[in-house]
N, C-alpha and C positions, 0 to 999 in steps of 0.2 A: 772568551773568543766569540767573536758576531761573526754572522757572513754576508757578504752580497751578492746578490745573482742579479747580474746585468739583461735587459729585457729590451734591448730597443736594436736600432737596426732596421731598414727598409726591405732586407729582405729579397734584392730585385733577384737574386741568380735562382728564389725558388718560385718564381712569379711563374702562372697566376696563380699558386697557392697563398703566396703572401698578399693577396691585394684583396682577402678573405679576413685576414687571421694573423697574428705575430710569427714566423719564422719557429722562433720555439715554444711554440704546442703542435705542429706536425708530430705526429708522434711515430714512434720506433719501439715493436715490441705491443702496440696500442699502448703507450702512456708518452704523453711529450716529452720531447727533447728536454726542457728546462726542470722534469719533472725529476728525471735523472740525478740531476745536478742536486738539486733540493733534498733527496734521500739520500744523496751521498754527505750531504752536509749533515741532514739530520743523524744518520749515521757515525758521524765522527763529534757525537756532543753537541754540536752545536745546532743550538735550537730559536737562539732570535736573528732572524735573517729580514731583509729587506730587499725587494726587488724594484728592481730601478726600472722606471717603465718609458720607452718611448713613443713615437706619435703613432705607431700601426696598430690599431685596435686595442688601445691599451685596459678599457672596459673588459675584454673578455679575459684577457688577465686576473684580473679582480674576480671575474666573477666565477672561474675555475679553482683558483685557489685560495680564496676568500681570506677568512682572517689564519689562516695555516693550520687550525688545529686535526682536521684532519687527517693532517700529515706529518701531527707531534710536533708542530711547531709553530710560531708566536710570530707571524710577517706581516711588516710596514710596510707601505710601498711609498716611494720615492719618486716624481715625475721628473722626466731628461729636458722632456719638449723636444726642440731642433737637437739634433745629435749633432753632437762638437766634440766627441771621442770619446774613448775611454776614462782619459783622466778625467776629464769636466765631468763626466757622470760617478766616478769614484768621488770626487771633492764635494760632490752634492751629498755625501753620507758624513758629512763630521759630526755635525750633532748626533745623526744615530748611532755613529762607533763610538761618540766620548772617548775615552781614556782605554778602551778595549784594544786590541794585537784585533784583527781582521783577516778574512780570505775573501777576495773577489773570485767569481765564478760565473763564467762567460754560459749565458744560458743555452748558447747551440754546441756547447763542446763538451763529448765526453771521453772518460777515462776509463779503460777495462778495468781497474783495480780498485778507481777510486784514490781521495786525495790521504787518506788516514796517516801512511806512513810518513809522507813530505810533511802532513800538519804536526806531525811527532816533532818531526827535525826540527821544525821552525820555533817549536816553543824550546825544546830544551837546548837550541843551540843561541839560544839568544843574538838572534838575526833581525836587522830592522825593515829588512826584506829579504822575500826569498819568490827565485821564480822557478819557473818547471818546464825542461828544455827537452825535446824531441827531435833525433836528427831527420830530416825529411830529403822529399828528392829535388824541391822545387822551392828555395828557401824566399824567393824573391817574392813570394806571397805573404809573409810573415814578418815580424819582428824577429830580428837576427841577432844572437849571442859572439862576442868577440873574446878573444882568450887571450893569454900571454903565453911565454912558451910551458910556463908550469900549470897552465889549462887553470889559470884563475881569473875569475870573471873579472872584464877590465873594461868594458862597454857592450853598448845597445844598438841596433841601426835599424831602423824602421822601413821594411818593405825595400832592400837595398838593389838596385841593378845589378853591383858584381858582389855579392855574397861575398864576406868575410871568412864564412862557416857554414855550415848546412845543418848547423842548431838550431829550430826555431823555436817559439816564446809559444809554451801551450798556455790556454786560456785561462789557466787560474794563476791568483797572485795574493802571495803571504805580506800584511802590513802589517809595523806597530803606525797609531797615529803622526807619528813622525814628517808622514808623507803627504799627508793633508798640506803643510807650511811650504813646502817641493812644489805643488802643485799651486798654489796660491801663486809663484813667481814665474811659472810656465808662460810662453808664448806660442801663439799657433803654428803648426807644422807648413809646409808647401802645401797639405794639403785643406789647411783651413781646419786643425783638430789637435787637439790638446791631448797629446800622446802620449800614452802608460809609460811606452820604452823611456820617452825623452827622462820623466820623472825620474824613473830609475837610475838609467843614465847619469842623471845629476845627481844622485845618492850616490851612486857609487864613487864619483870624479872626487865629491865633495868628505870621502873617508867615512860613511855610514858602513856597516856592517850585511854586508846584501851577499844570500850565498843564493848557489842554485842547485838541482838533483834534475837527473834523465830521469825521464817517464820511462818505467816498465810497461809494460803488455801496451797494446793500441792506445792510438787517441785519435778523435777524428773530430773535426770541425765541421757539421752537418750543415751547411750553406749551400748545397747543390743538390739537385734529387737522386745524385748517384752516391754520395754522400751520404742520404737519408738511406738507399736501400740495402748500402754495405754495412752500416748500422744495424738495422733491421738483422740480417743475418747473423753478424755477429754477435745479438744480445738474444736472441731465437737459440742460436747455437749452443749457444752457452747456458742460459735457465731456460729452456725449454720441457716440460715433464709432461708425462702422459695424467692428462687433467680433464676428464669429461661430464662437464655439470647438465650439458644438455640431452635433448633425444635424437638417437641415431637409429633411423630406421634404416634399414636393408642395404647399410654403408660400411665400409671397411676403413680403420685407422692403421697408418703404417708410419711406425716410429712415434717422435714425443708431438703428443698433439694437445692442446689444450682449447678445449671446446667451454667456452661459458655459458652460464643459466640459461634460460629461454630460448637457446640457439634451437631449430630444429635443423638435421642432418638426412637428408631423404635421394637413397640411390645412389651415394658419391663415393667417391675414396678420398681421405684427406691424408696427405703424408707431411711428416715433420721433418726437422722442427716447422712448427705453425702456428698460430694463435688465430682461433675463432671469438667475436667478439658477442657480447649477449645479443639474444632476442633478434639472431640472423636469421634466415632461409638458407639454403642450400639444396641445390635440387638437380641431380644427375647430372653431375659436377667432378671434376678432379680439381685439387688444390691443394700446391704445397709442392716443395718443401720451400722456405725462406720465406715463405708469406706470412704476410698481416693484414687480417680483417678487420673491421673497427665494427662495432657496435650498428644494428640495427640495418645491416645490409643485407641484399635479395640476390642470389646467384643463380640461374638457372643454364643448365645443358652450354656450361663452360667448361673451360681447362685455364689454371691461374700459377702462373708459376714467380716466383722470387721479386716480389712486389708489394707494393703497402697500398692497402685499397681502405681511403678513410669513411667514417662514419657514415648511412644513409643512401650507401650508392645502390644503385640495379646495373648488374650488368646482365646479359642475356646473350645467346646465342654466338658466344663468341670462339672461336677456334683454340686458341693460344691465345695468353696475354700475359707477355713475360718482361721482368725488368720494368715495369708500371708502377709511376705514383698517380694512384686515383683519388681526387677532391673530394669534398665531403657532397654527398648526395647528387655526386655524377653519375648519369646516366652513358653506360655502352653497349651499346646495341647493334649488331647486327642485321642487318635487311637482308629479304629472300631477294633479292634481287642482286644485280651486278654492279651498279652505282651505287658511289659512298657517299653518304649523306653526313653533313657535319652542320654541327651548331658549336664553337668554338672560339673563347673568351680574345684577348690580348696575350700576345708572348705565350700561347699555349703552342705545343708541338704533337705532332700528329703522325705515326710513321703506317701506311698503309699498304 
């Protein structure tokens, strides 16, 4: 079994985060989105994986996760170029899957549970697809599952105006090579994209062996910065432990905090769940609960609440900063004065 972790994607709903950096390296918990996806593969055996990189900073990709060892695991990377979908980027791995059974894995999507049990299913029910269905509120976002009356999968609809169903298509997907020959006879959608669902679709029309399984516990497709922070809490919530490698001078920890190496902790209260990232400052500070620090950031006489503040930032003098996803080495600053002073990229939002 190989896997693929899809990398590409423009990104616009997390912009200007993504006009930095791929969509999935924003990280959640301080480890990227895509980073998730990769442990959970590696986690279920599978260890040669390929990631499929598209035109947004596809360098830093490479150069975070290098040749995978790492992270226990042995990764090729594959270039998309122009993003033309899902499929044209799955059909770009034949030669890497050869004769292999396959899982794609959408690098902004994850799973509370992870894919283990569904990849159970897939191998020992001898399936030449299998996908993984989520009922949601808002299905006209998604690729949408179609039933017959005995609730067996009988088609696919791609992003539909009136919903069939309110099952959508979560981002990972079980192949035998089969699918590669499916996809080779594709035509582009309305929307100019060579679509997962359509393949399938035509596997199933055509008598292939294609089942599906509801996702247990959450899934969430991290493409929006609210997205990114219900994440965030949700993965805080849940492995969060009382963890302190740094120094905490005349600071009080309340509940699971995890403080890393170098961090210094001076006059603050941190409450959890939380994640402090190395070689921070902190300095007569409140933060927490549902936050994330990243690495190598400066806090001074704030208050930081349920928010992901990445790598490098200074904030200072701030009241409240609640619900924030902060850039990597952004500055927030305060002035003793009464006017607000902004220096403020494209498509950035500001609420004062």
């Amino acid at each position: 079994m190989k896997g693929i972790i899809l990398h590409g994607g423009a990104g616009t709903r997390l912009r200007p985060l993504s006009f930095s950096g791929p969509k999935q390296l924003v990280p959640v918990a301080n480890k990227p989105v895509s980073q998730w996806c990769l442990e959970d593969l590696v986690s279920c055996g599978i260890t040669e994986i390929s990631i499929v990189l598209g035109e947004t900073f596809p360098e830093l990709v490479r150069e975070y996760y290098g040749d995978g060892s790492r992270f226990n695991a042995n990764i090729t990377y594959i270039y998309q170029g122009r993003p033309l979908g899902i499929a044209q980027a799955v059909g770009l791995c034949r030669e890497f899957v050869s004769n292999e059974s396959f899982v794609v894995y959408l690098g902004d999507n994850l799973l509370q549970k992870g894919i283990g049990k569904y990849l159970e299913k897939f191998s020992t029910e001898d399936f030449d697809a299998m996908v993984l269905l989520k009922e949601v509120d808002d299905p006209t976002r998604f690729g949408v599952a179609v039933f017959d009356e005995n609730k067996k999968l009988i088609g696919l609809v791609e992003k539909p105006k009136k919903p069939p169903t309110n099952y959508a298509l979560v981002g990972v997907y079980f192949f035998k090579p089969v699918v590669f020959d499916i996809i080779d006879e594709l035509k582009p959608s309305w929307r100019g994209e060579y679509e997962i669902t359509d393949a399938i679709h035509t596997m199933i029309k055509e008598g292939f062996n294609v089942g599906y399984e509801i996702v247990e516990g959450w899934w969430l497709d991290t493409g929006k910065k609210d997205d990114i922070l219900q994440a965030n809490a949700l993965i805080l919530d849940e492995q969060a432990v009382q963890q302190v490698e740094g120094d905490l001078l005349d600071s009080r920890l309340e509940g699971r905090v995890i403080v890393k190496g170098g961090a210094k902790i001076v006059k603050s209260t941190l409450r959890g769940p939380l994640i402090i990232g190395e070689n921070c400052h902190i300095e007569n500070s409140f933060i927490g609960p549902y936050t994330s620090i990243g690495n190598n950031c400066r806090i001074e006489n704030s208050r930081i609440e349920f928010s992901v503040v990445l790598e490098g930032s200074f904030i200072e003098n701030v009241e409240r900063l609640d619900e924030s996803l902060i850039g990597r080495y952004a500055k927030v600053i305060k002035n003793t004065g009464k006017s607000v002073k902004l220096h403020i990229g494209d498509y950035s939002e500001v609420e004062v």
